[in-house]
C-alpha positions as CSV (number, residue, x, y, z in Angstrom):
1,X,157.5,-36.6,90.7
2,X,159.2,-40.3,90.3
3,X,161.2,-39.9,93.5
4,X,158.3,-38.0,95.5
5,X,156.1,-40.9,94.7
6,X,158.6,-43.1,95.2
7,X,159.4,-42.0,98.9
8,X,155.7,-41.6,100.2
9,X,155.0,-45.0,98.7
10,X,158.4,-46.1,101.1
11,X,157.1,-44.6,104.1
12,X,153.5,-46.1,103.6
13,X,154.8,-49.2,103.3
14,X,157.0,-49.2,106.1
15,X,153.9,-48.1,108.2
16,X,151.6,-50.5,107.1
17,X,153.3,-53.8,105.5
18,X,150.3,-53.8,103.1
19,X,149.5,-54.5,99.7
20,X,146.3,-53.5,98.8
21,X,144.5,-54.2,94.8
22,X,142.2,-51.9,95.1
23,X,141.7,-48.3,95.4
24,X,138.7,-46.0,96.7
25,X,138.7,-42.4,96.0
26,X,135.0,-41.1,98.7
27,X,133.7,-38.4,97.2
28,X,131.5,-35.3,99.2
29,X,129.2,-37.2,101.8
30,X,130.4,-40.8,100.7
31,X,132.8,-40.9,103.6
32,X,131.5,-43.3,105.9
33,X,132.0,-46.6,103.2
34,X,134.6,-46.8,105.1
35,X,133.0,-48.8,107.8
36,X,132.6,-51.5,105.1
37,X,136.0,-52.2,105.4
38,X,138.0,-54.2,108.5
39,X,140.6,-51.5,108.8
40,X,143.9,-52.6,109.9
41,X,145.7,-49.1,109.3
42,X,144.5,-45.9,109.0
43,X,146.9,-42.9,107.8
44,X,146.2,-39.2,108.4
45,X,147.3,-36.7,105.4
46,X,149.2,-34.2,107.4
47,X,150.9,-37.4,108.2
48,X,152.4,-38.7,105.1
49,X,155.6,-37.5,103.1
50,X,154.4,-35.2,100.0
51,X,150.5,-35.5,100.5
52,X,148.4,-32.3,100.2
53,X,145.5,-31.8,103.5
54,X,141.9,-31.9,102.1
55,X,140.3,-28.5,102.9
56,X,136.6,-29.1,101.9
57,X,133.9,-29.8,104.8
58,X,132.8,-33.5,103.9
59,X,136.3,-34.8,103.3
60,X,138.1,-36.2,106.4
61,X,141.7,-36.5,105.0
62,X,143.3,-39.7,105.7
63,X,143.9,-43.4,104.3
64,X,142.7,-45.8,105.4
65,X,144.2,-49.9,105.1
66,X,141.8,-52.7,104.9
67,X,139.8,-55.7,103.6
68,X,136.5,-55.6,101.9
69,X,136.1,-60.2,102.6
70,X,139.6,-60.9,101.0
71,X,139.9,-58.2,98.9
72,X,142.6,-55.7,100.2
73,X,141.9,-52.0,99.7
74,X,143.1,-48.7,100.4
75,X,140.3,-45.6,100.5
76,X,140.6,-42.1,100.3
77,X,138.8,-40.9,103.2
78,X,138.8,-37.2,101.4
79,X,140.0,-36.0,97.7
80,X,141.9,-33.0,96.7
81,X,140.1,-30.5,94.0
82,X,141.8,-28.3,91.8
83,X,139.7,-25.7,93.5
84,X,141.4,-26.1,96.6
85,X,144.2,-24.3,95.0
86,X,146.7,-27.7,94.8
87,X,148.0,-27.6,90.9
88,X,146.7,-30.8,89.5
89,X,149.9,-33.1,89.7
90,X,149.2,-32.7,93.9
91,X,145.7,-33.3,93.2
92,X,146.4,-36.7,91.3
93,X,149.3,-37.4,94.0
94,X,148.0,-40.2,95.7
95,X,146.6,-42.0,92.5
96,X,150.3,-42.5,91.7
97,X,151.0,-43.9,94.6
98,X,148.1,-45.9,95.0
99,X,149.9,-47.9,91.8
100,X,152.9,-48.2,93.3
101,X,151.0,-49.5,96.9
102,X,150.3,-52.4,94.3
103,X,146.4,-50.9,93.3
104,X,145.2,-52.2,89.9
105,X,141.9,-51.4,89.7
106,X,140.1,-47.6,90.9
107,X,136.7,-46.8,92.6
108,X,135.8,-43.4,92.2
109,X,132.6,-41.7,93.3
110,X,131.4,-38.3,93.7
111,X,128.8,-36.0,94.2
112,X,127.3,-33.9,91.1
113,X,124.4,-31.8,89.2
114,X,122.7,-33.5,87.2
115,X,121.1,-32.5,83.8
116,X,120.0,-35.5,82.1
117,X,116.3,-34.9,82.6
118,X,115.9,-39.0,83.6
119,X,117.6,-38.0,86.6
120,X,116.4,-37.0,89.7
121,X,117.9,-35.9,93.6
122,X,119.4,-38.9,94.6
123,X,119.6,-40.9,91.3
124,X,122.8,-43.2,91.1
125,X,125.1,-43.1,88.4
126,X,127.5,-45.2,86.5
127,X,129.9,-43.2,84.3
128,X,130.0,-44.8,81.0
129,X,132.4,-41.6,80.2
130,X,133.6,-38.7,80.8
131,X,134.4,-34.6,79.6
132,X,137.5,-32.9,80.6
133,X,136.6,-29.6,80.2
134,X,138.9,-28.4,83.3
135,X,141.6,-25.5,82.8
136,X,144.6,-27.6,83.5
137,X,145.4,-31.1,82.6
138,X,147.2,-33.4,84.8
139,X,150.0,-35.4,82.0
140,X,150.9,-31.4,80.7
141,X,154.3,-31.1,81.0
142,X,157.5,-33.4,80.4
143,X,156.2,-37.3,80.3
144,X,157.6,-40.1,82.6
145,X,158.1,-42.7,80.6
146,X,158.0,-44.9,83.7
147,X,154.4,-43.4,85.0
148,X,152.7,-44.0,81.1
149,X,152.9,-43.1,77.7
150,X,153.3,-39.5,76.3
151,X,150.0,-40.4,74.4
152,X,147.2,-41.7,76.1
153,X,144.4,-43.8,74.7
154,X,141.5,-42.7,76.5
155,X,138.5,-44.8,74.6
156,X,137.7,-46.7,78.0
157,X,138.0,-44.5,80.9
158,X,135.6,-46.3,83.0
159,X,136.2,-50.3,82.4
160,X,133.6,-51.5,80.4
161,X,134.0,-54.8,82.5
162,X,133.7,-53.4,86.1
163,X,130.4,-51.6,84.1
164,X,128.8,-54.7,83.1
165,X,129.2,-56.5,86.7
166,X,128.0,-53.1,88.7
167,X,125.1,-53.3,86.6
168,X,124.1,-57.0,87.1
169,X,125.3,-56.7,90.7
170,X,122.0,-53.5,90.8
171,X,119.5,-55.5,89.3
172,X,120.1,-58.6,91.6
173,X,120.6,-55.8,94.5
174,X,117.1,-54.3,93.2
175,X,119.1,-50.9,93.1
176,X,117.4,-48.8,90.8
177,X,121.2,-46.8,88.7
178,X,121.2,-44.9,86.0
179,X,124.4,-44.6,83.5
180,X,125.7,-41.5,82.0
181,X,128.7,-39.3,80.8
182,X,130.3,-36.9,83.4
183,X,131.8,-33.3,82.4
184,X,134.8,-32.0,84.4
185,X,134.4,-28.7,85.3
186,X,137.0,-26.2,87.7
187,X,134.5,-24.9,90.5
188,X,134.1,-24.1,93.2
189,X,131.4,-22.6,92.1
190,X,127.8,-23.9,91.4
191,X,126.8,-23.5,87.5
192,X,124.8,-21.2,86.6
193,X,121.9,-21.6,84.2
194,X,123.9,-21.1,81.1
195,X,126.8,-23.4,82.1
196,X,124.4,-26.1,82.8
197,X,122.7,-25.9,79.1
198,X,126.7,-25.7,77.6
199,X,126.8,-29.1,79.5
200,X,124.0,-30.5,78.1
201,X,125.0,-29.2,74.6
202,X,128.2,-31.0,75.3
203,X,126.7,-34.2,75.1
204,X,127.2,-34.9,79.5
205,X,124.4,-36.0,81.6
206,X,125.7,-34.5,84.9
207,X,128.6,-32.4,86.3
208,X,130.9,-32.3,88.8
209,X,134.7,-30.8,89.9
210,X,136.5,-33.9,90.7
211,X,137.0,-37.3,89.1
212,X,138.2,-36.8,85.6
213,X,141.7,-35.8,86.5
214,X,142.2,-39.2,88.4
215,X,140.6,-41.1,85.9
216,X,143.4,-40.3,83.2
217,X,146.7,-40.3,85.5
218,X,144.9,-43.9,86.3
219,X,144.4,-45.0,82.8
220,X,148.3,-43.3,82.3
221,X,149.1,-45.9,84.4
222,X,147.2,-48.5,83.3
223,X,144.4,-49.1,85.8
224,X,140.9,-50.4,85.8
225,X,138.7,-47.3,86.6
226,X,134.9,-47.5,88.0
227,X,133.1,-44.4,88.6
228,X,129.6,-43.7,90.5
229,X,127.9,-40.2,90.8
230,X,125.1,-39.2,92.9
231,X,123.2,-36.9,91.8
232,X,122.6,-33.9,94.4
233,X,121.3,-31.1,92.5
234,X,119.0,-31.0,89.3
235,X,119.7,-27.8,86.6
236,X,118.2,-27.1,83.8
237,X,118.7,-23.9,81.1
238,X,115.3,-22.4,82.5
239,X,115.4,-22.6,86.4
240,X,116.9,-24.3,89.3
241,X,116.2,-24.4,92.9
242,X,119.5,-22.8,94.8
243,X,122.0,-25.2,96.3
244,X,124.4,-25.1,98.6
245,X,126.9,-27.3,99.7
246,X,125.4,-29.0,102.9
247,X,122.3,-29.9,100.6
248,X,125.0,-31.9,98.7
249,X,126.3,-33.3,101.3
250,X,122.2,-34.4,102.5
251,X,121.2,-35.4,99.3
252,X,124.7,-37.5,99.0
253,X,124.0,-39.2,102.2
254,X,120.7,-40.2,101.6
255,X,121.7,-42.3,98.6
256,X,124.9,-43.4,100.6
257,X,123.5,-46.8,101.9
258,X,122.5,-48.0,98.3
259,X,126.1,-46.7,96.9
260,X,128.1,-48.9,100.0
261,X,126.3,-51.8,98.9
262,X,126.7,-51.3,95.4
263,X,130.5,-50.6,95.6
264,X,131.2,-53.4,98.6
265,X,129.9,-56.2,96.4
266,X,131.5,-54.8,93.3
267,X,134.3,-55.1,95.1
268,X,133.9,-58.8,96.3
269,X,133.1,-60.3,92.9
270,X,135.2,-58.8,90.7
């Protein structure tokens, strides 16, 4: 894993000459943020050493180089899912060598169902914290001392910090957010009725298949993590309307204007 990371991060420098602090990881219908940023490089997947192809409609698959006013980031125009079939080292790939591009601090969004009965289609969320209730973890295995510790304190997943500005940034915005706790689960499919009152039980307020494994290969490595949901779906234990994944992607879109602004000036003040 050391050297793999190690050469993609080589090439991608070589390409680009850039050094970015910040990295965005778009979830489903959150792709176009990335006319937010002044791009000045733009890499496709199938392009770079060791980097898995997104497969899931909604993801475009490359990175893209940039500034956000002086800020330099690098986005993920496209995530990986466990889902997909990748084993969850591939799917936490580029996180690793987003740190080693010189990224300290993580913007991660996504698209999920929501239980928290507060919620609604549409409603914005700032993870406070998070479940990992997936089959495979992504630190299993023999440790890399040079990556993070064996152990990993995972108290703050999502900086407390980056919360606290998001949230002031909202109320000066007059973007109406919501916070909550996000539950990991494998997918690809949708829960059912059952699954959705387990995640309630759990103690999560909405549910997605993504996120959670880069959180903790970014906290392994020491990096500021932010996440935003928006909520697509509502379920509940006694009904739900059916879903599919182009209503996800409609219902993510909608909310996609108020989730650029809120991650752009995030991104400028802190």
């Amino acid at each position: 894993m050391w050297e793999q990371v190690q050469e993609t991060v080589s090439f991608i420098k070589e390409k680009t000459n850039f050094t970015p602090e910040y990295g965005i990881i778009l979830g489903s219908g959150l792709g176009s943020f990335t006319e937010d940023i002044q791009i000045e490089h733009t890499l496709p997947y199938h392009e770079i050493p060791n980097f898995p192809v997104s497969t899931v409609q909604g993801h475009k698959g490359a990175l893209v180089f940039g500034t956000i006013g002086t800020k330099k980031v690098v986005a993920m125009q496209g995530r990986f899912h466990f889902y997909e079939g990748y084993s969850m080292k591939e799917v936490t790939f580029p996180v690793r060598v987003m740190k080693y591009l010189g990224v300290e601090k993580l913007v991660v969004s996504n698209a999920s169902g929501g239980v928290n009965p507060n919620y609604e289609v549409g409603s914005i969320v700032i993870l406070k914290d998070q479940i990992n209730m997936m089959p495979e973890h992504p630190l299993r295995g023999k440790n890399d001392e040079r990556f993070g510790p064996r152990f990993l304190n995972m108290s703050e997943p999502f900086s407390n910090n980056m919360i606290s500005v998001a949230k002031a940034l909202a109320k000066k915005l007059k973007i109406t957010v919501q916070d909550g706790i996000y539950l990991g689960l494998q997918g690809p499919t949708f829960e059912t009725l059952a699954e959705y009152k387990m995640v309630k039980i759990l103690g999560a307020d909405c549910v997605g298949m993504s996120t959670v494994p880069e959180v903790i290969v970014a906290r392994h490595m020491d990096m500021e993590c932010f996440g935003l949901s928006v909520i697509t779906d509502m379920g509940n234990e006694e009904s739900i309307e059916t879903v599919s994944h182009d209503e996800v992607l409609e219902a993510a879109k909608k909310a996609e204007p108020n989730v650029r602004i809120l991650i752009k000036e995030l991104i400028l003040k802190y």
